[in-house]
Backbone as JSON Lines, residues from 0, in Angstrom:
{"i":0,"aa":"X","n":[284.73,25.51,-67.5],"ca":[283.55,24.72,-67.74],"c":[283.61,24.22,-69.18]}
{"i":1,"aa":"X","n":[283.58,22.98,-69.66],"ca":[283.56,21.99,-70.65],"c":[282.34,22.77,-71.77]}
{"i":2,"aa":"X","n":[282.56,22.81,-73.03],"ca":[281.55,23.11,-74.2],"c":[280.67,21.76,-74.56]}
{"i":3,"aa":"X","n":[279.18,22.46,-74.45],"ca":[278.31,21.22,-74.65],"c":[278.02,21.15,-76.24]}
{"i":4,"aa":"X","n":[278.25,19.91,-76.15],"ca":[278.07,19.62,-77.93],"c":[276.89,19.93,-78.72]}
{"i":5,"aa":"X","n":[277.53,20.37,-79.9],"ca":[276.13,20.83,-80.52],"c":[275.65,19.7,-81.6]}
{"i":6,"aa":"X","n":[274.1,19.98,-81.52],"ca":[273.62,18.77,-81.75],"c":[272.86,18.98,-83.01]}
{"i":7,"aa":"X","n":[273.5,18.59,-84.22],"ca":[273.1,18.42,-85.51],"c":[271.54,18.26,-85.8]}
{"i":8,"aa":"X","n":[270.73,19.16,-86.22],"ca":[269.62,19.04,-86.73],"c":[269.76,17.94,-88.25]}
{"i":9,"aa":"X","n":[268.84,17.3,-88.48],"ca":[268.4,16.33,-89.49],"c":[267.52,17.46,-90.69]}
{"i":10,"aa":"X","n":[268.01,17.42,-91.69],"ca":[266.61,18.12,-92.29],"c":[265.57,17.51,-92.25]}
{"i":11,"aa":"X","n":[263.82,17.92,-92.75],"ca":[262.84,17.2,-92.41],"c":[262.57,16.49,-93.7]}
{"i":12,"aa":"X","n":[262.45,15.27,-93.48],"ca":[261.78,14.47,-94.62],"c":[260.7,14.27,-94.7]}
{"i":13,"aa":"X","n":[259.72,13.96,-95.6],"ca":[258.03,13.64,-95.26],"c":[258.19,12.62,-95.28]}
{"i":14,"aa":"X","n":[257.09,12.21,-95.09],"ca":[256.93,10.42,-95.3],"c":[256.8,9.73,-96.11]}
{"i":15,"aa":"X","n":[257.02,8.7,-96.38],"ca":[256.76,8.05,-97.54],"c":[255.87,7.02,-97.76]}
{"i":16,"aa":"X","n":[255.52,7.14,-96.92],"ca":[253.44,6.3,-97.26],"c":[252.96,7.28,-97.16]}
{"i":17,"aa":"X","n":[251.96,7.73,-98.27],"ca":[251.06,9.43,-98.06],"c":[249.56,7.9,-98.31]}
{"i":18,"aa":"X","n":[249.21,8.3,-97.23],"ca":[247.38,7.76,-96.93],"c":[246.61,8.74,-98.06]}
{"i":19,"aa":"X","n":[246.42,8.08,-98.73],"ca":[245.1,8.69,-100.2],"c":[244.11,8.27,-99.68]}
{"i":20,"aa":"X","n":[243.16,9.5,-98.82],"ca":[241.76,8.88,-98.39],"c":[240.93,10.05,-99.65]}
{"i":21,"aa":"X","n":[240.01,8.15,-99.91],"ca":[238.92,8.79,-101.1],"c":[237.69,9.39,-100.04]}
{"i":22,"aa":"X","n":[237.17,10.77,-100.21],"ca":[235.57,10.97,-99.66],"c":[234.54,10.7,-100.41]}
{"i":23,"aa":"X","n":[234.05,9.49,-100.46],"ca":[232.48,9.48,-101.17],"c":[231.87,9.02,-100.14]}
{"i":24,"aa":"X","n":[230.84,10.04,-99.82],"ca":[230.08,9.64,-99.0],"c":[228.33,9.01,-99.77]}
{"i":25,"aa":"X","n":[228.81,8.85,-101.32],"ca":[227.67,8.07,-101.37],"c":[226.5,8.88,-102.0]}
{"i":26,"aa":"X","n":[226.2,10.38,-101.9],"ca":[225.35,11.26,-101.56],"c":[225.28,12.23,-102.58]}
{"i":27,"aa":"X","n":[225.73,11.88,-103.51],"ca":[226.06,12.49,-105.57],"c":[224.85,13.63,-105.84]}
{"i":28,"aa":"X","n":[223.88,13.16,-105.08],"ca":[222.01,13.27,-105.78],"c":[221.44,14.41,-104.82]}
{"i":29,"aa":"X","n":[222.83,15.12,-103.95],"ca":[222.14,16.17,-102.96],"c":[222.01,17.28,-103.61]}
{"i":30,"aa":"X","n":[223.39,17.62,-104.51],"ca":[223.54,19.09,-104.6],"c":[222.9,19.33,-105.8]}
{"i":31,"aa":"X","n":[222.57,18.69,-107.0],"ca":[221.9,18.83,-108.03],"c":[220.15,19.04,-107.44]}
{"i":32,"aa":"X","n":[219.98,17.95,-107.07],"ca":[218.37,18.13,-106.05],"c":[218.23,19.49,-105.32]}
{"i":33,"aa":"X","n":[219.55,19.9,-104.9],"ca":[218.83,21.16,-104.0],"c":[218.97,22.18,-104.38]}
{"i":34,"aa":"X","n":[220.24,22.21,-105.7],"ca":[220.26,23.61,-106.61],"c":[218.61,23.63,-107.56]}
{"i":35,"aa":"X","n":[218.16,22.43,-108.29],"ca":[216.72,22.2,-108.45],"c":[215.76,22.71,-107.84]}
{"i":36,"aa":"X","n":[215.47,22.64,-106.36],"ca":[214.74,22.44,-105.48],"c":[214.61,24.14,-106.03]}
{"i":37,"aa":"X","n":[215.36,24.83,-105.32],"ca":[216.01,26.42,-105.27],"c":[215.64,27.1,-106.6]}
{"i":38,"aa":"X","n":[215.85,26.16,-107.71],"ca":[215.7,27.17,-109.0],"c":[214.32,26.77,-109.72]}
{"i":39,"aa":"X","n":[213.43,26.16,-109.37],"ca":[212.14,25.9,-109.39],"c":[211.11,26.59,-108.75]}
{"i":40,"aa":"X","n":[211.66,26.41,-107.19],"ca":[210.92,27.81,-106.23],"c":[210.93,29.31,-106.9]}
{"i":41,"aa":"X","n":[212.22,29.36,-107.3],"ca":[212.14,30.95,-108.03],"c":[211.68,31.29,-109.21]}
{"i":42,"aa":"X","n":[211.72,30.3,-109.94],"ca":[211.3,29.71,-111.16],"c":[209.43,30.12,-111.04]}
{"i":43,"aa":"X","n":[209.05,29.56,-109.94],"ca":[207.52,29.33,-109.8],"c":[207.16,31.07,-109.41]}
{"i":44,"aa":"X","n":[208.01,31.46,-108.13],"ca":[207.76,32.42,-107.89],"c":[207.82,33.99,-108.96]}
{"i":45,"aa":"X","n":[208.62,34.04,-109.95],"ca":[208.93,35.03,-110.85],"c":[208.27,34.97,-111.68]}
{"i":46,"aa":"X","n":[207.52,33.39,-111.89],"ca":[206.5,33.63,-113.23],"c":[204.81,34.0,-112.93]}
{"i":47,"aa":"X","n":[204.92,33.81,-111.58],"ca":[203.32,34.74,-110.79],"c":[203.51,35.82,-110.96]}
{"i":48,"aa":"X","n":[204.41,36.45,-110.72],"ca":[204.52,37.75,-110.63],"c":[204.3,38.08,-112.29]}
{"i":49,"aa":"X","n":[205.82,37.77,-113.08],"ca":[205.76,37.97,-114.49],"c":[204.29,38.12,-115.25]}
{"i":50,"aa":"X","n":[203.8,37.21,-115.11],"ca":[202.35,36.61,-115.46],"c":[201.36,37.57,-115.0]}
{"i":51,"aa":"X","n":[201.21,38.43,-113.98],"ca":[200.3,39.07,-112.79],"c":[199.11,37.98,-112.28]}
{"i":52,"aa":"X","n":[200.2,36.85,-112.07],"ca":[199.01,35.92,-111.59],"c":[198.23,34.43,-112.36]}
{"i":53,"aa":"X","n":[198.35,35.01,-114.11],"ca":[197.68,34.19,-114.64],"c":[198.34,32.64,-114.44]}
{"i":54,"aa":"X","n":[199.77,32.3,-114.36],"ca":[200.54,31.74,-114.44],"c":[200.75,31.16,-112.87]}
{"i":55,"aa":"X","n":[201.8,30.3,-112.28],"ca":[201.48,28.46,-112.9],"c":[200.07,28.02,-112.83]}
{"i":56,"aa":"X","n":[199.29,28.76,-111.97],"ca":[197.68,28.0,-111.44],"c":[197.06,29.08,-111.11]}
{"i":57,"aa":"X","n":[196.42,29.33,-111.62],"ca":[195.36,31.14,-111.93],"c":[194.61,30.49,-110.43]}
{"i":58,"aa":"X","n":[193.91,29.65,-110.73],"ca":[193.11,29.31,-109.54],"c":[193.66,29.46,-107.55]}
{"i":59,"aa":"X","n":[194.72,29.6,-107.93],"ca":[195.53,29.46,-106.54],"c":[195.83,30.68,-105.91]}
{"i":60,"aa":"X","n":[195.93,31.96,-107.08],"ca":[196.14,33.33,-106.36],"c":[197.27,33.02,-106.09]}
{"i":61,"aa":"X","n":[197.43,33.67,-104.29],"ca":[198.58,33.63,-103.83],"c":[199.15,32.84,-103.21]}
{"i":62,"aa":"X","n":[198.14,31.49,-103.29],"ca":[199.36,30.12,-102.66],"c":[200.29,29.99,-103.77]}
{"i":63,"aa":"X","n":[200.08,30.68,-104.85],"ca":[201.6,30.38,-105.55],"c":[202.82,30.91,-105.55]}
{"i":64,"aa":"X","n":[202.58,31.96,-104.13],"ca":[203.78,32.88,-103.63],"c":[204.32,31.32,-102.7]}
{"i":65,"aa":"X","n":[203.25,30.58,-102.03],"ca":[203.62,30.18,-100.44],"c":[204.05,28.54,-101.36]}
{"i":66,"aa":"X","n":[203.72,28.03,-102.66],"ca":[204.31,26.54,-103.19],"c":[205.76,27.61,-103.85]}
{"i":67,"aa":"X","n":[205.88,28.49,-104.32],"ca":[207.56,28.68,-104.54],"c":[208.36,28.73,-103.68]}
{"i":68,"aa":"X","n":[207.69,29.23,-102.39],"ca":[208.75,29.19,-100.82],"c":[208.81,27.97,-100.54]}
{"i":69,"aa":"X","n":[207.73,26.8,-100.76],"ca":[207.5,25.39,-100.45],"c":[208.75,24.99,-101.35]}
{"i":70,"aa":"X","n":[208.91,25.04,-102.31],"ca":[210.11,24.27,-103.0],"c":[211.43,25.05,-102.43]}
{"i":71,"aa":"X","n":[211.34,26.33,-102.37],"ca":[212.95,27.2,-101.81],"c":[213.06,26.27,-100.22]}
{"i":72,"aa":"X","n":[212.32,25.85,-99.65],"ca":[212.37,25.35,-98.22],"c":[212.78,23.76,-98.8]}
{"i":73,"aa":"X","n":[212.14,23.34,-98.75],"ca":[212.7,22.03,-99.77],"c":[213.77,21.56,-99.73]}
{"i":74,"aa":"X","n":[214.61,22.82,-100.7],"ca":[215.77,22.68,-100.89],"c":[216.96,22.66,-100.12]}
{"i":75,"aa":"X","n":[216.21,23.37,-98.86],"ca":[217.08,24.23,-97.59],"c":[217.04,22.6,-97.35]}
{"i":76,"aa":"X","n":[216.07,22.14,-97.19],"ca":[215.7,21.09,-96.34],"c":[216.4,19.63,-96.93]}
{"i":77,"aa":"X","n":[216.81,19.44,-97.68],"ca":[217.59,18.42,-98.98],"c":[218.89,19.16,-98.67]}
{"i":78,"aa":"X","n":[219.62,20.63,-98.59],"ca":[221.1,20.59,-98.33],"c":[221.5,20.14,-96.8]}
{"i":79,"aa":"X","n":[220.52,19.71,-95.86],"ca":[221.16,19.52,-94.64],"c":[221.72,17.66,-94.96]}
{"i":80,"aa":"X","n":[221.67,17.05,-95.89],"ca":[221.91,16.07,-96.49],"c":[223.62,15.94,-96.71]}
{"i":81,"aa":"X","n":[224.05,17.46,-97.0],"ca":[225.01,17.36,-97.92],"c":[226.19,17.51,-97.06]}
{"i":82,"aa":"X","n":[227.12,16.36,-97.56],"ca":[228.49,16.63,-96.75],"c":[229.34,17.13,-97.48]}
């Protein structure tokens, strides 16, 4: 029975057009806004406490627990933005 020829592998070359895709999706103003959003909420929330209250709005009590979660939500709500 006859020997079947062996068949020379090529080494691999890459290619030589490499596609440079730029990502801007445009959207610069998400992640600063929602690290903000986030460090304001806690910001608001640590200085009620700090304060025992007197602090950001004496008058508000404890909606100033539920406007620091309002800005931490916010923020949640501004990163679904982000690609």
């Amino acid at each position: 029975m006859p020997k079947s020829r062996l068949r020379k592998k090529s080494d691999y070359t890459p290619p030589t057009t490499a596609a440079v895709v730029k990502i801007s999706s445009g959207r610069s103003w998400v992640a600063p806004l929602m690290l903000a959003m986030f460090l304001i909420g806690l910001v608001w929330i640590v200085t009620y406490y700090v304060t025992s209250g007197t602090w950001p709005v004496e008058s508000w009590r404890n909606w100033n627990i539920l406007v620091g979660f309002g800005f931490i939500a916010a923020g949640f709500g501004v990163s679904t933005q982000w690609k």
